[in-house]
C-alpha positions as CSV (number, residue, x, y, z in Angstrom):
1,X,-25.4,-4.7,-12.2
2,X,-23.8,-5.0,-8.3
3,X,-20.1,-5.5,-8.4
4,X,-19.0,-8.6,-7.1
5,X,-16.1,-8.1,-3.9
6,X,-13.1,-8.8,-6.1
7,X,-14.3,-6.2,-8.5
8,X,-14.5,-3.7,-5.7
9,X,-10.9,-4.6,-4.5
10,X,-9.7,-4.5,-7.7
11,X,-11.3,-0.8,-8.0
12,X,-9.7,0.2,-4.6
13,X,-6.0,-1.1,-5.9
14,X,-6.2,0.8,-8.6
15,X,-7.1,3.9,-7.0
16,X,-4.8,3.6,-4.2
17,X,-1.2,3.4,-5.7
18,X,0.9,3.3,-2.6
19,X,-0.5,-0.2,-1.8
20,X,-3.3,-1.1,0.4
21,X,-3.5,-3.5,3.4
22,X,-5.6,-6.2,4.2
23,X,-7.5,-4.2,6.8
24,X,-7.4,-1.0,4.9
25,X,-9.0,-2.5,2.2
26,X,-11.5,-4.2,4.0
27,X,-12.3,-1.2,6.0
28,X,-12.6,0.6,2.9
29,X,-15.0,-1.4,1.2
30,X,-16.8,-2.4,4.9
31,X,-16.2,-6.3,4.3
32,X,-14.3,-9.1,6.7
33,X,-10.6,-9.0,6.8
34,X,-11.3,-12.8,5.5
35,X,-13.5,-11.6,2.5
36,X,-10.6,-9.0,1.4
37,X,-8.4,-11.9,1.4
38,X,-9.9,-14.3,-0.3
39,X,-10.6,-11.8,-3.2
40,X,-6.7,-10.7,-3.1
41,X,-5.7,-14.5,-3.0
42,X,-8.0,-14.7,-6.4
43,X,-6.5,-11.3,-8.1
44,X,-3.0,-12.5,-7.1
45,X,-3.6,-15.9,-8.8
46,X,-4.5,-14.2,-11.7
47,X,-1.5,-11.8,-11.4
48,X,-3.4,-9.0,-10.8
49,X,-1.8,-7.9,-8.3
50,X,1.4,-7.7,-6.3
51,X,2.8,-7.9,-3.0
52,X,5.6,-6.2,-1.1
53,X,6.1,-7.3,2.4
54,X,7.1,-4.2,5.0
55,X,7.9,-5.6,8.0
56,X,4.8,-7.8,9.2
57,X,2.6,-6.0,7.1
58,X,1.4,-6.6,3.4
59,X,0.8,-3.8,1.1
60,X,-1.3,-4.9,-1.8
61,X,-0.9,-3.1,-5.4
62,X,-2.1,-3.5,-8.7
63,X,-0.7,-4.6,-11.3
64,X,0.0,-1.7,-13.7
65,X,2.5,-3.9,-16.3
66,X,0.0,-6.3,-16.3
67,X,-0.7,-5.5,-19.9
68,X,2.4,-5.1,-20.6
69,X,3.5,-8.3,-19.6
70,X,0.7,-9.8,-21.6
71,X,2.2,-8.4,-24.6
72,X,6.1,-8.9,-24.1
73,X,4.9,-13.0,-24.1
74,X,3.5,-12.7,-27.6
């Protein structure tokens, strides 16, 4: 079964743990800037990711406490 393109993204972020940009990402994966965003807008909303602003740029990591998390609210 083909992945869908937040899949992939999600892949990429979790191979990539110094944190990806925008156009890293979506030269990576050979998608539109606009496509790597809209997938990262739907990971973030499910707080699968984070963000850490450097300077003007974005970098884009996933989240490894993530399960933790999960956990520490039961």
């Amino acid at each position: 079964m083909k992945k869908d393109k937040k899949e992939l993204v999600a892949d990429i972020l979790r191979k990539n743990t110094n944190g990806l940009t925008i156009v890293e990402i979506a030269g990576i994966l050979n998608i539109s800037r606009n496509t790597a965003a809209v997938a990262l807008a739907e990971l973030k909303g499910a707080n699968l990711i984070w963000i850490r602003e450097v300077g003007m740029a974005k970098l884009h990591y996933w989240n490894v406490n993530k399960k933790r998390d999960d956990e520490n609210k039961k």
